[in-house]
C-alpha positions as MATLAB code, in Angstrom:
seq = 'XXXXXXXXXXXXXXXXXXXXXXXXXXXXXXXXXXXXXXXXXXXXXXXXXXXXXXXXXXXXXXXXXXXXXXXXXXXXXXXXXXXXXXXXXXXXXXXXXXXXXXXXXXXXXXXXXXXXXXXXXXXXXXXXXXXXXXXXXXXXXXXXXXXXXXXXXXXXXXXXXXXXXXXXXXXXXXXXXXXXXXXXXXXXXXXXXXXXXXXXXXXXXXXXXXXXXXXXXXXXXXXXXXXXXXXXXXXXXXXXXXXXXXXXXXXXXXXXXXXXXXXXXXXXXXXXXXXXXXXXXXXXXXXXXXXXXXXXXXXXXXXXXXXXXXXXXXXXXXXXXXXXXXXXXXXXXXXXXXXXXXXXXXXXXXXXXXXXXXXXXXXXXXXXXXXXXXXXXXXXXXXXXXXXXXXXXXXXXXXXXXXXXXXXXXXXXXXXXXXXXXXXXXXXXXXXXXXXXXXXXXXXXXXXXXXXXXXXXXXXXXXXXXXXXXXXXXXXXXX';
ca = [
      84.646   62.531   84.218;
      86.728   60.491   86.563;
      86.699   60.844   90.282;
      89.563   62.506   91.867;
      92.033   60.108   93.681;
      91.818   61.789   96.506;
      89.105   62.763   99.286;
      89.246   64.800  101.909;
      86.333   64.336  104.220;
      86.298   67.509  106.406;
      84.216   69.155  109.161;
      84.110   72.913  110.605;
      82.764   73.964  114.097;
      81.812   77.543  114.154;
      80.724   80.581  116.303;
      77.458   80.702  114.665;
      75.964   79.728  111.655;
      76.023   82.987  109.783;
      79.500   82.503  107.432;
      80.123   86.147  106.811;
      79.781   87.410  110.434;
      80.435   84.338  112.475;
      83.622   82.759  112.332;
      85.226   78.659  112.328;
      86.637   77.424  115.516;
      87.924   74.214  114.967;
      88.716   72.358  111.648;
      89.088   68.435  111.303;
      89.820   66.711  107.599;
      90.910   63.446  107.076;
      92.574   62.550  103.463;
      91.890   59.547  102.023;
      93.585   57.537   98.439;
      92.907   53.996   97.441;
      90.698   53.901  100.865;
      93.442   54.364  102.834;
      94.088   57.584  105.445;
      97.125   59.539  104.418;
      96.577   62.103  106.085;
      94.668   64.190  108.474;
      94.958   67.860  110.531;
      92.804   68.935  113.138;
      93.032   72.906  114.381;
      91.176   75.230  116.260;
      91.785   78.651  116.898;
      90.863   82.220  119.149;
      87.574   84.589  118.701;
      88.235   87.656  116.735;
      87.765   90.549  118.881;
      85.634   91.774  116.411;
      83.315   89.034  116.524;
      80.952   88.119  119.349;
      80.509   83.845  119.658;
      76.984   82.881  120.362;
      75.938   81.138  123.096;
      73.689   78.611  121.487;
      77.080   77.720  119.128;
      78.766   76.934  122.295;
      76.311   75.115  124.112;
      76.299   72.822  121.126;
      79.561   71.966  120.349;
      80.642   72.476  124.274;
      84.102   74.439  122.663;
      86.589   75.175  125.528;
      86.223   79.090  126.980;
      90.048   79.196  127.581;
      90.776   78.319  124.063;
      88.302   81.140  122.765;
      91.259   83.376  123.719;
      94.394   81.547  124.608;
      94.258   79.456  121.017;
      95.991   80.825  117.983;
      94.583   83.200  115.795;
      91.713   82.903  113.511;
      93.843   83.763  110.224;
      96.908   81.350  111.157;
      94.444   78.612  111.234;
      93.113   79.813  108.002;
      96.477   79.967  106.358;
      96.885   76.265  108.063;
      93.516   75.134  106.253;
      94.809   76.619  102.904;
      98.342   74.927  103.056;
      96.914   71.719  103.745;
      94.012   71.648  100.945;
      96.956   72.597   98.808;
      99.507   70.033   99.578;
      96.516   67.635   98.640;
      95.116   69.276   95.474;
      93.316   68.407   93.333;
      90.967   66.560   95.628;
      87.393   65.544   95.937;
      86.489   67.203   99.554;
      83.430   66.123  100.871;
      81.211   67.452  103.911;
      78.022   66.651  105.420;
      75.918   70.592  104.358;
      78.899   71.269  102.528;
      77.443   74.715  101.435;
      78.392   75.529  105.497;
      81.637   74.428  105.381;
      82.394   75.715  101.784;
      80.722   79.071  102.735;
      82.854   79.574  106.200;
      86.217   78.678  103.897;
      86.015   81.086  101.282;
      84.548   83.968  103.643;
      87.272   83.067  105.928;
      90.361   83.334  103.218;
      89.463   86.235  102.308;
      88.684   88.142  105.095;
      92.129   86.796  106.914;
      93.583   87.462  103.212;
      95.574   83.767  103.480;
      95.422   84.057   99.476;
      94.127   85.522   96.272;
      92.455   82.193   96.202;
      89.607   82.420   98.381;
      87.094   79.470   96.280;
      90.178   77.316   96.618;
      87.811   74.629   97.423;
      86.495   74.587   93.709;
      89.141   75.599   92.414;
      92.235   74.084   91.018;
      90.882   71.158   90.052;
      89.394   70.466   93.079;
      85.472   70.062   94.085;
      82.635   69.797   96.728;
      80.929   66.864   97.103;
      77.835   67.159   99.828;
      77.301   63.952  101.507;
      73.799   64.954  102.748;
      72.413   65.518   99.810;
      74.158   62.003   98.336;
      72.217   60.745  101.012;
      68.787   62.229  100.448;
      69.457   60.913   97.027;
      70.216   57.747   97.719;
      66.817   57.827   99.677;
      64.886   59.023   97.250;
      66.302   57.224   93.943;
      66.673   53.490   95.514;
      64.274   51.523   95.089;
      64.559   50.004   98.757;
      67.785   50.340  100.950;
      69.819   47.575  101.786;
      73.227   48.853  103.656;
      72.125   51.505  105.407;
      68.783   52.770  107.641;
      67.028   56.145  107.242;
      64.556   56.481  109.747;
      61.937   59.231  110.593;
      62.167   61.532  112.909;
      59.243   62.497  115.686;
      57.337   63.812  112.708;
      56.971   60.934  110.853;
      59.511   62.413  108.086;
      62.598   60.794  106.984;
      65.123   62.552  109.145;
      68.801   63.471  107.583;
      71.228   64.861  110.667;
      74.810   63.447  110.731;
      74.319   62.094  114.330;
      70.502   60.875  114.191;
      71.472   58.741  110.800;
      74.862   58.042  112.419;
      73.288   56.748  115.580;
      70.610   54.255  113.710;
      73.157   53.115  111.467;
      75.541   52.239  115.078;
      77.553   55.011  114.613;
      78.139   56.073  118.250;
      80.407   59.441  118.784;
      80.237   62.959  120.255;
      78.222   65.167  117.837;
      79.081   68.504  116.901;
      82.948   68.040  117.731;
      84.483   68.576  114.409;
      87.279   65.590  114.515;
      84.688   62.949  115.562;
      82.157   64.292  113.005;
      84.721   63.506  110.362;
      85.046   59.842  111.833;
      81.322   59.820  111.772;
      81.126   61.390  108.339;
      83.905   58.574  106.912;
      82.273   55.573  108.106;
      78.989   56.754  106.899;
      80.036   57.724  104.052;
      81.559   54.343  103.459;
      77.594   52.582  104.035;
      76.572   55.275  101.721;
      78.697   54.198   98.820;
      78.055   49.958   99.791;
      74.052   51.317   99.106;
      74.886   52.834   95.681;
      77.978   53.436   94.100;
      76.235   54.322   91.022;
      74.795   57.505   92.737;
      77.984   58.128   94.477;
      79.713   58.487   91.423;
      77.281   60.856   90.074;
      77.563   62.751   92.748;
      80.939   63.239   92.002;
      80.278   64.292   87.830;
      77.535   66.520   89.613;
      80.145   68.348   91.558;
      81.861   69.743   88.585;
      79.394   73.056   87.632;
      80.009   72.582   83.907;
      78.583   68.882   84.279;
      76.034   69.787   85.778;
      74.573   71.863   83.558;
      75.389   69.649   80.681;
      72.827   67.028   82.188;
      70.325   70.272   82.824;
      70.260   71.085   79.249;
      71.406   68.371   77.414;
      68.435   65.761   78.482;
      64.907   66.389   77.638;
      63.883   66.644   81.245;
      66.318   65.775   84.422;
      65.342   64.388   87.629;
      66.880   65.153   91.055;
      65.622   65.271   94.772;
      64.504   68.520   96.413;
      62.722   69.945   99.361;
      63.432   68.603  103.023;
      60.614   66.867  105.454;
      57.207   66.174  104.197;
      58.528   68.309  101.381;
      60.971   66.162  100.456;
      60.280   64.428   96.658;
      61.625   63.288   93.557;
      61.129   65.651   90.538;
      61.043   66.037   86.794;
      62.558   69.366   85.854;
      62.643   71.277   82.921;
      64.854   73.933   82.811;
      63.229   77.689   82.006;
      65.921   80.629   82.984;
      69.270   81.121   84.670;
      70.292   83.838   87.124;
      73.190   85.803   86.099;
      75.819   83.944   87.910;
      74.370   81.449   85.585;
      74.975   79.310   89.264;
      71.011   78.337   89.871;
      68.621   77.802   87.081;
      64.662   78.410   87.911;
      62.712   74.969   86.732;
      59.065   73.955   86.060;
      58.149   70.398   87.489;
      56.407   68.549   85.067;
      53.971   66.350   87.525;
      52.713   69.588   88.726;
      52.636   72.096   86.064;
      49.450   72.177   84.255;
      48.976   72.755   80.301;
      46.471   75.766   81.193;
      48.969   77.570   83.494;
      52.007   77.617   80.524;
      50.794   80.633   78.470;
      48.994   82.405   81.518;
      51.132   81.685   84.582;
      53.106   85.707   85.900;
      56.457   86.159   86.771;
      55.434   87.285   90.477;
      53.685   83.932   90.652;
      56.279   81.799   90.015;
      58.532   83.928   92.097;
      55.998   83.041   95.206;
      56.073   79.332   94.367;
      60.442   79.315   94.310;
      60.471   81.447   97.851;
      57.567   79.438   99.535;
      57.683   75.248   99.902;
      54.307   74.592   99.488;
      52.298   70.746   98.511;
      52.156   70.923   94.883;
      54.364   73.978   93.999;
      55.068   73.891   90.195;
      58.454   76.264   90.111;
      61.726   75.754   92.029;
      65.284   77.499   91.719;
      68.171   74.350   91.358;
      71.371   75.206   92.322;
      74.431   74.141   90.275;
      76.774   74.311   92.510;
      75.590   73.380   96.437;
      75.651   69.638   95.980;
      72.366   68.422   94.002;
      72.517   65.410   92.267;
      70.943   65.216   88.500;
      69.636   62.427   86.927;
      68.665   61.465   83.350;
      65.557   60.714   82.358;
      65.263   57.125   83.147;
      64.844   58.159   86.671;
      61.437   59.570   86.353;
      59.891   56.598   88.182;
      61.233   57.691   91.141;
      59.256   61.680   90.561;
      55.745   60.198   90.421;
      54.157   62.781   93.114;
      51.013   63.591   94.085;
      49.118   60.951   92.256;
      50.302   61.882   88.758;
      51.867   59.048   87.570;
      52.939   60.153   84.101;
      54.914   57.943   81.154;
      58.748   58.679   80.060;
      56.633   59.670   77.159;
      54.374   61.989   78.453;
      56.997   64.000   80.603;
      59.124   64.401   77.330;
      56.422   65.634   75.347;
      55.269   68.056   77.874;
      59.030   68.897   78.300;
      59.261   69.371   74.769;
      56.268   71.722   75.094;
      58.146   74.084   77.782;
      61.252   74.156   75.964;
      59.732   75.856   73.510;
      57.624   78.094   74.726;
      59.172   81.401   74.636;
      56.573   82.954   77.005;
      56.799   80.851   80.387;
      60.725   81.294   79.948;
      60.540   85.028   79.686;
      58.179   84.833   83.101;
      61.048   83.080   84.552;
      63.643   85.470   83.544;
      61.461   87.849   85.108;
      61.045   86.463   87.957;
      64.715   86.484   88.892;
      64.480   90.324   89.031;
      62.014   89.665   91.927;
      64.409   86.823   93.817;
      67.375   89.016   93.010;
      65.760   92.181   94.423;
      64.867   90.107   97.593;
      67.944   87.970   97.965;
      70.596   90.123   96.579;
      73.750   91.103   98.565;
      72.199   95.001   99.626;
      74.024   94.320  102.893;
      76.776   97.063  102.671;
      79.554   95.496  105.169;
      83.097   95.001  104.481;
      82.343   91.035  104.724;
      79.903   90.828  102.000;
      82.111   92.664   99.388;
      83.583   89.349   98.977;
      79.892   88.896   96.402;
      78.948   92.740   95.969;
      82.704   93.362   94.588;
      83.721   90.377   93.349;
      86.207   88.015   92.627;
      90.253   89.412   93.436;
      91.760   91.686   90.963;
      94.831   91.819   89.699;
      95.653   94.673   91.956;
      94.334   93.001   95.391;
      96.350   90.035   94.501;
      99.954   92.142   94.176;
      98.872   93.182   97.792;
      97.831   90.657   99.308;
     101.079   88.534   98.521;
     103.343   91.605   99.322;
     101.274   91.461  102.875;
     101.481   87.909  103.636;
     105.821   87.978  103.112;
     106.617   91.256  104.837;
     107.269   90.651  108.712;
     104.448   92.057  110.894;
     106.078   95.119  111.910;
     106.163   96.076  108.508;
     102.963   95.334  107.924;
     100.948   98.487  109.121;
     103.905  100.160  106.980;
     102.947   98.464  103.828;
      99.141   99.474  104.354;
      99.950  102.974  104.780;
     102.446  103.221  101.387;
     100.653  101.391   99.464;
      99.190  103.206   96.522;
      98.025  100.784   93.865;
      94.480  100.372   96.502;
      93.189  103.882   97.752;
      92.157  103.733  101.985;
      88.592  102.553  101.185;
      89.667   99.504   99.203;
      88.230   96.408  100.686;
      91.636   94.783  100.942;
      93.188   97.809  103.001;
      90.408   97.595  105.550;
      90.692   94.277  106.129;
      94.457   94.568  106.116;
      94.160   96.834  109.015;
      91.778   94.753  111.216;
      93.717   91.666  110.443;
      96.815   93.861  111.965;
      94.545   94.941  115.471;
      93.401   91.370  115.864;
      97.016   89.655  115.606;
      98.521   92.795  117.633;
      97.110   95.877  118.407;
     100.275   96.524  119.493;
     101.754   97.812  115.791;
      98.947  100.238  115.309;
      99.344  103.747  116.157;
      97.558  104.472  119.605;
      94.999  106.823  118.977;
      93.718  104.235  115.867;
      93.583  101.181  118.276;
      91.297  103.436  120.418;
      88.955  104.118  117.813;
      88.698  100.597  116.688;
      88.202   99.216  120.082;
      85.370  101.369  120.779;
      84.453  100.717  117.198;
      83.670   96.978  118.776;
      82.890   98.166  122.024;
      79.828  100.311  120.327;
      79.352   97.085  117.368;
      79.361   94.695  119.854;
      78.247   95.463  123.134;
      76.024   97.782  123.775;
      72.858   97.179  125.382;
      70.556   99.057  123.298;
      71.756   98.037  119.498;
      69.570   97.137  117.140;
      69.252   93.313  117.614;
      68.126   92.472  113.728;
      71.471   93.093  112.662;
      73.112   90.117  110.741;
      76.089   89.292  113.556;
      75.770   88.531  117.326;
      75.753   91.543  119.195;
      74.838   91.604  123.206;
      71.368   92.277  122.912;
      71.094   88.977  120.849;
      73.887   87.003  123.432;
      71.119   88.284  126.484;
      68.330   86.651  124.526;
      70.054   83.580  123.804;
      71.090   83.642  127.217;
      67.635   83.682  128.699;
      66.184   80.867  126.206;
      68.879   78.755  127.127;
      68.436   78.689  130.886;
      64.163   77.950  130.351;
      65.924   74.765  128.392;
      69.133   74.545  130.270;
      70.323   70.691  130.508;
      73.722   71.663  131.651;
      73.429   74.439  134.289;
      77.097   74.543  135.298;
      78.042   75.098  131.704;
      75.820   78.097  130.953;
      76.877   79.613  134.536;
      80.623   79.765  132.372;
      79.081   81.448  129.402;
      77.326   84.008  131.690;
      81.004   84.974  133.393;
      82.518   85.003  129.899;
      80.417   87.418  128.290;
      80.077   89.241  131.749;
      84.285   89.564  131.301;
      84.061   90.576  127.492;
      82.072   93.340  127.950;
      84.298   94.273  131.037;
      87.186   93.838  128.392;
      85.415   96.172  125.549;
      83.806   99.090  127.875;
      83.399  101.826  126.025;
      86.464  104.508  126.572;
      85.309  107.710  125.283;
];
């Protein structure tokens, strides 16, 4: 496979860090062809009123309080994001975590309904290329680095965080400001492909899900890097059983798993090893499609952990072994009924019926084009007549919020009164449950209050204190 033409090194600043009920503020890509910039955007946008920013998002990336509500709205910068990925597909785009930024696109189309095509960013012919993880890479399968410096942090562990490597490399910007984390990103990124261009390119054929798995299956045992701070190592992996999705596959590690344990090892057991990091765990789950880069075999050198310095032959007979042994792989099939009954989307909220329902049908499609060309007063209209999707349909709700949050106005009154105490009760009352998966007050108070024992810039939490203080003046409760 040949790497796109294009790249589009991007960046998102959000609310929080929770893609489903936090939302992006800002946006910053720059696209890049032959190593030259041909383009860039950079956008930002309003809060929902139906989501609640946290303070610990803004006292990091220090995003303007007038613009949480003078800015436009979240869904026209959405539909901005999708017109500009499309004038520039197919394109490599490539993030620093790019699971975050992949995660807050697609939750984001969809619940502004820009498109049908809410995985636009692997779709298309277009892919995700996660420059942290080319990194970690790069430190764990070179032999010594030469272009660039990856120091550890206060723990004595290699640390990875765009502005600590960015910083010991001479990168000098403002971190978490999502244009100058793209300038940060592109110049790193540059020192990351002088170290090993090789890698880089993999990383590329690793973005593609189909070649990924085709180096999974097709070698006798792969190699790739995984864990993060003292847990951080090269491994030998042998594929035993995919999840459904047939998106993450559940792997032994050769170095650690011992002959005795094959024929005896339980599917709860191997479950505990892939949901704990532990020294010397056996069993992990590898994603396909979050960024990890495979190698071949060849690369075993690099995997020689915990004093068990095994030969290319050794690992390939043992992997031969595993392969074939019918009863370790039906343990690992089990054990993704355990992981799946644990990590599972239960969560029964309009947002995550982007995974519990699905992909767009046919139907939600018709609908959400017919939406997206009528003129907003015709828009409640269209929700009301429309009988292909009954009330409860996913799309319709979201149709209907999308109309409040652009202008309550075109709602009938009684239904704007329900919805805003609908937030008013989500939102911002005292005595909610605070385990509950978006930022509500009770959370914002407790934020609040560890923030000021660790407050570095007093004046600017004394502004988040009158903001919230005028949001919940904004959303009392009218019975």
């Amino acid at each position: 496979m040949s790497k796109l033409p294009r790249k589009i090194l991007c960046d998102f600043e959000t609310s929080g860090v929770n893609h489903l009920y936090d939302q992006p503020l800002t946006f910053s890509a720059k696209v890049y062809q032959d190593g030259k910039e041909i383009d860039s955007i950079n956008t930002k946008c309003r809060m929902n009123k139906s989501i609640l920013v946290s303070p610990g998002a803004l006292m990091v990336n220090n995003y303007s309080l007038d613009c949480l509500s003078k800015e436009q709205s979240l869904r026209d910068m959405m539909i901005e994001i999708n017109m500009f990925i499309s004038k520039h597909t197919p394109s490599s785009i490539i993030a620093f975590n790019s699971s975050f930024d992949y995660n807050f696109s697609h939750s984001h189309y969809f619940q502004s309904l820009t498109s049908q095509n809410w995985y636009q960013w692997k779709n298309d012919g277009n892919y995700t290329v996660d420059a942290l993880e080319l990194l970690r890479a790069i430190y764990v399968f070179s032999d010594k680095l030469h272009s660039i410096n990856i120091l550890p942090g206060k723990f004595g562990f290699p640390k990875f965080n765009l502005d600590y490597v960015s910083k010991n490399n001479g990168i000098f910007y403002n971190a978490h400001e999502a244009e100058n984390d793209v300038r940060s990103l592109r110049d790193l990124y540059g020192l990351m492909i002088h170290e090993s261009e090789e890698i880089e390119n993999l990383a590329h054929v690793c973005a593609i899900k189909k070649e990924a798995t085709r180096i999974v299956n097709d070698s006798i045992f792969f190699c790739s890097s995984l864990g993060t701070g003292q847990y951080l190592k090269g491994r030998s992996l042998v594929p035993l059983a995919y999840n459904k999705l047939k998106n993450a596959v559940i792997c032994a590690d050769l170095t650690c798993l011992q002959a005795h344990e094959i024929n005896s090892i339980s599917s709860w057991n191997i479950f505990r090893q892939c949901k704990e990091q532990k020294y010397g765990n056996a069993f992990f789950i590898v994603p396909l499609n979050r960024g990890k880069i495979f190698f071949t075999p060849e690369y075993h050198e690099f995997c020689k952990n915990f004093g068990n310095e095994l030969t290319l032959s050794e690992l390939s007979n043992r992997a031969k072994k595993i392969r074939k042994n019918s009863y370790i792989k039906n343990a690992a099939l089990e054990a993704w009924i355990h992981i799946e009954n644990l990590y599972g989307h239960n969560e029964k909220t309009l947002e995550s019926t982007i995974y519990s329902q699905g992909f767009c049908s046919p139907q939600e499609a018709m609908f959400i084009n017919q939406f997206n060309q009528v003129p907003w007063q015709d828009r409640w209209r269209l929700i009301e007549s429309y009988r292909s999707l009954n009330s409860q349909s996913r799309i319709i709700k979201l149709a209907k919020r999308i109309v409040f949050e652009q202008n309550e106005e075109l709602i009938p009154d009684h239904l704007r009164k329900i919805y805003r105490n609908h937030i008013s009760k989500k939102l911002f009352n005292s005595e909610s449950d605070i385990s509950v998966p978006w930022t509500n007050l009770p959370k914002v108070l407790n934020e609040l209050k560890d923030l000021k024992s660790n407050a570095i810039n007093k004046e600017r939490l004394d502004d988040l204190k009158s903001y919230y203080d005028d949001m919940c003046n904004k959303f009392a409760y009218i019975s």
